[in-house]
N, C-alpha and C positions, 0 to 999 in steps of 0.2 A: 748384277747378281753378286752377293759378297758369300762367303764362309768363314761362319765362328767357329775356330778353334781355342779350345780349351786352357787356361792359363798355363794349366798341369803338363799341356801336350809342348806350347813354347817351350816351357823350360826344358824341354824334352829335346828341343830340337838342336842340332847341330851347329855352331854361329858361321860357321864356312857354308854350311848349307841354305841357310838364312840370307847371308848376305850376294850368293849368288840367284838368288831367287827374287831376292828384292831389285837387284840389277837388272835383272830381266823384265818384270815387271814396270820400273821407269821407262823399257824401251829399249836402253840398253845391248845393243850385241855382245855377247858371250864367246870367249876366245875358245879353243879347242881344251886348253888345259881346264874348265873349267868345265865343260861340258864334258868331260870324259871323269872328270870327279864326280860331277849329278849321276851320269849313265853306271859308277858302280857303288853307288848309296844300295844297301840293302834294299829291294822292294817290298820286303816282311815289316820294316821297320817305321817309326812315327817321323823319321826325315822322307822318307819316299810317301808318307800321307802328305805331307804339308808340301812336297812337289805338284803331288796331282791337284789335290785342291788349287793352289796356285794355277797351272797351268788350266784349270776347268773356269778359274774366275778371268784369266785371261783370254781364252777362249769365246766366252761370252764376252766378253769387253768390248773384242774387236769382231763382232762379228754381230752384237745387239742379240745374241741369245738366240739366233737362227740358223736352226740345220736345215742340211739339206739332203734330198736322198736322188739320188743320179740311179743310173740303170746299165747294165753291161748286156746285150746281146752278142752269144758268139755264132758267130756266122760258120765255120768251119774249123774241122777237124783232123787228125792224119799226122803221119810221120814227118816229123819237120828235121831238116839236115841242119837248121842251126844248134841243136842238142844243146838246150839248155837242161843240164841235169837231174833239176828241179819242177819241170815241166813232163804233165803228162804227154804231151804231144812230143818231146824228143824220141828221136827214132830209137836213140840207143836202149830208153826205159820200156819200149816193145806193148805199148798201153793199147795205140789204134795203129793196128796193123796197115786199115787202109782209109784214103782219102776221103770225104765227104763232107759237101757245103750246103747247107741250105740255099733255097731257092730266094730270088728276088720278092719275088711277093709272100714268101713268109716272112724277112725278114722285117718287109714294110710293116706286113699283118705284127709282129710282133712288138712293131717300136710306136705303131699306134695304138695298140693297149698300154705300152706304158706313159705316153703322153696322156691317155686318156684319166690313168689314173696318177696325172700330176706330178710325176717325177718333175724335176729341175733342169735335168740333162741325161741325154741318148748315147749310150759309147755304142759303135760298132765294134767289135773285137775279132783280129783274125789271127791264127798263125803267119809264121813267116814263112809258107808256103802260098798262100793267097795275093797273090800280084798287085803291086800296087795301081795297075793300070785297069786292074777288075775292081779295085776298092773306091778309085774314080768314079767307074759307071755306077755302080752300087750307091755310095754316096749320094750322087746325082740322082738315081730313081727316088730313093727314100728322104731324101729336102723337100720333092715336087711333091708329095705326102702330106708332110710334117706342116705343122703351122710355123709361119715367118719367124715368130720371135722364141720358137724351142731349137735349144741350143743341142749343136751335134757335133760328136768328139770322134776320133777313130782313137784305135790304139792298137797299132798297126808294125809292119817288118818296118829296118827303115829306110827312109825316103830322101830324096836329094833335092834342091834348089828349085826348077823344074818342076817336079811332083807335087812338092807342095802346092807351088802355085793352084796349079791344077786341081787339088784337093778343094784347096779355095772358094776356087771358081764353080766348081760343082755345088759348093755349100756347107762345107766343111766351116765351123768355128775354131777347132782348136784339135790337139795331140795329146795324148798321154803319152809320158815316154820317159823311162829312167834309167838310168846307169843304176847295173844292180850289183848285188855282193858278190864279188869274186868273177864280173864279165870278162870272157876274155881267156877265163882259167877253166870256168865249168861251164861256159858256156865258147860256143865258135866266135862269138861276137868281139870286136874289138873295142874299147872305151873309144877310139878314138869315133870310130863307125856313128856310136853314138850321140858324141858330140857334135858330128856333122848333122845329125838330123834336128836336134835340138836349135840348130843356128838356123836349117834353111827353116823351121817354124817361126823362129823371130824373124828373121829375113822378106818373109811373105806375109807376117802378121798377121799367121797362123795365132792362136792362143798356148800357151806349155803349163799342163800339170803333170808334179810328179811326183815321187815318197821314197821310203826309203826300203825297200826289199828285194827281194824274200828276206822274211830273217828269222833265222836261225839257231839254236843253242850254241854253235861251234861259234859263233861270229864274236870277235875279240873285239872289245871295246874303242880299239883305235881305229878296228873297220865303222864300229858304228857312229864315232863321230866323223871320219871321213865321208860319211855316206850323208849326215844330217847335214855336215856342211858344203857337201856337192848339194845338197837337193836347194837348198836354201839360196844359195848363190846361181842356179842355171837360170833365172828370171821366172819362174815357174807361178802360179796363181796357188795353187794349194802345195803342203808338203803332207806329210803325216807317216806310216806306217802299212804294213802286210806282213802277215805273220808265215809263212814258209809252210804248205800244208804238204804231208809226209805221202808218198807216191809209194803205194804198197809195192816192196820187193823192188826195193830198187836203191841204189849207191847210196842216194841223199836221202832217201825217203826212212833208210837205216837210222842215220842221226838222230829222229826224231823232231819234236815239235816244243815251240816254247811256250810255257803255260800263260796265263792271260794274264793272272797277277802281275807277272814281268813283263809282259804287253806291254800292260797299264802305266807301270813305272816308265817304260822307255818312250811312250808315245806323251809323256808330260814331258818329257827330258827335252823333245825334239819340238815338242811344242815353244817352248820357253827359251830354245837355242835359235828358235825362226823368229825375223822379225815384225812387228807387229802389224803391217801392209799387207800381207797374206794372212787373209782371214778363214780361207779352209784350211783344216786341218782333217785329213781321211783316215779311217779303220776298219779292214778288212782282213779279213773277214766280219760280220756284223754281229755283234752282241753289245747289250749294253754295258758292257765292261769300260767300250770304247768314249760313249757320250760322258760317261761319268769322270772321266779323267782328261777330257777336252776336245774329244774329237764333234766336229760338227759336218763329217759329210762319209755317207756310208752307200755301197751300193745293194741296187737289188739284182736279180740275175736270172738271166734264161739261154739256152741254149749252151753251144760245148763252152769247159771251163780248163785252162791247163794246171787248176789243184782238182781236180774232177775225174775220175774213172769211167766212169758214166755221161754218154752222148748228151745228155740235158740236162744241167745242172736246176734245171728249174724241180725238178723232182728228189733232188739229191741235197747239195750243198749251200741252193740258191737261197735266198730270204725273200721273201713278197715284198711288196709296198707296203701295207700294210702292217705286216710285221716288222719292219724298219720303223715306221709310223712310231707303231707302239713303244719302241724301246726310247724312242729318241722323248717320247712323252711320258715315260716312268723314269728317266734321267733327269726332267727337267726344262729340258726344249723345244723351243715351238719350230715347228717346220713350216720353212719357207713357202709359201703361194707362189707361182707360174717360174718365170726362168731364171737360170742360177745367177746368185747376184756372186759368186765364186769366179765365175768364167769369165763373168761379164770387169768385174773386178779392176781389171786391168785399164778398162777404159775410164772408169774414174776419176 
């Protein structure tokens, strides 16, 4: 897929802007200085069009034009004492006063409808109050379920050396797991904590996707290439974005929300700063804001959500398959058939 731009708009554009865009696009890795110059390009302006376009033609490039739409069931809910700030479920934002999990066989019931309607990949998602010695047997119910070759992710408290394996062997493919903005500060978690679990995934050869959020209006440019080039370097299968959704009557939820326009700018920025082996690129929350500026993998959602007020986000915040569907085919892209060629990726 190519994009004509306008002779009017070239002359328009920036030749610093230009020429890191063109570097990118050879393939190229992009140093910090260079990407902290893209990330504060006006995103009003005809240098931040000729960003996204780029990043949407390189999107398609290496991925052949195919999105994909994955699925997040949250399995439980409740005060969680890692108080991450920005989550509904920290105890200190007072959201869900009290605990509550769904049952085993809703969860199955729930991951079988979305296989049924063709998702690419199953996340189980739990707070970190939910044990990972519970998210074992869970896992393991819901594989003996699922058909052989759909792929299942948790995205989980984290786990050590040991666990993983575990994870494994029950039937797990892979982890979601990121070092996010300011861990460690606004949240109890420590980077390093993180990084432990990132390794025993590689270590057990587990699969690792990750992105870069929450993110925020306050978040200072040198956080967010810190964060594009954490994500980009931890061996991960996809990298991409999550926009920071505002937790009514609360610390962070006060700061507010960053509009999509500037999404849009910063999810090309990260796209064009990862290199071209990783061929998802994620945006979520889902609008088509996101496919048109390069993302090719979005989720759908059911059950609790930590941007979510409300016990089911399936009724709230969540998007259908179907309406994922639809955006990803008024952007332009065709959506992937049966298992994510994202996860799988790696084996390649």
């Amino acid at each position: 897929m190519s994009f004509i731009i306008s002779e009017r708009l070239v002359n328009m554009i920036n030749k610093k802007v230009e020429s890191i865009v063109a570097k990118a696009l050879e393939g190229q890795i992009l140093n910090k200085e260079e990407i902290a110059f893209l990330f504060e390009v006006d995103h009003e302006s005809e240098d931040s069009l000729h960003i996204q376009a780029a990043s949407r033609e390189l999107s398609a490039k290496t991925s052949n034009n195919l999105a994909e739409i994955h699925c997040h069931v949250g399995i439980n809910l409740g005060p969680c004492a890692h108080n991450c700030k920005w989550c509904s479920f920290a105890a200190v934002n007072k959201v869900f006063p009290k605990a509550a999990s769904l049952s085993t066989e809703e969860v199955i019931e729930k991951c079988l409808k979305f296989e049924a309607e063709g998702v690419n990949a199953i996340y189980l998602v739990t707070t970190g109050m939910y044990s990972i010695k519970r998210l074992i047997q869970t896992v393991k119910e819901v594989r003996s379920h699922l058909k052989p070759d759909t792929v299942l992710i948790a995205n989980a408290d984290d786990f050590n050396v040991e666990e993983a394996r575990q994870l494994k062997e029950a039937g797990l493919n892979g982890a979601y797991h990121a070092i996010r903005f300011r861990e460690g500060i606004e949240s109890s978690i420590p980077v390093e904590k993180r990084l432990a679990t990132i390794q025993a995934i590689h270590q057990t050869g587990l699969v690792l996707g990750t992105c870069v959020e929450p993110i925020g209006p306050e978040h200072s440019t040198e956080e967010l290439v810190n964060a594009t080039v954490t994500a980009r370097e931890v061996g991960a299968v996809f990298s991409g974005l999550m926009k920071r959704i505002a937790i009514p009557n609360t610390e962070i939820g006060n700061r507010g929300m960053v509009e999509e326009k500037r999404l849009s700018h910063l999810l090309a920025v990260i796209r064009l700063s990862t290199q071209h082996e990783m061929i998802g690129m994620c945006w979520h929350e889902p609008s088509i804001a996101g496919p048109m500026a390069g993302a090719n993998l979005m989720w759908a959602e059911t059950g609790s959500s930590p941007r979510d007020t409300h016990h089911d986000c399936e009724h709230t915040r969540g998007k259908s398959v179907a309406e994922i569907r639809k955006m990803y085919e008024d952007a332009g892209w065709k959506v992937l058939e049966g298992a994510s060629r994202i996860w799988n990726s790696s084996k390649a």
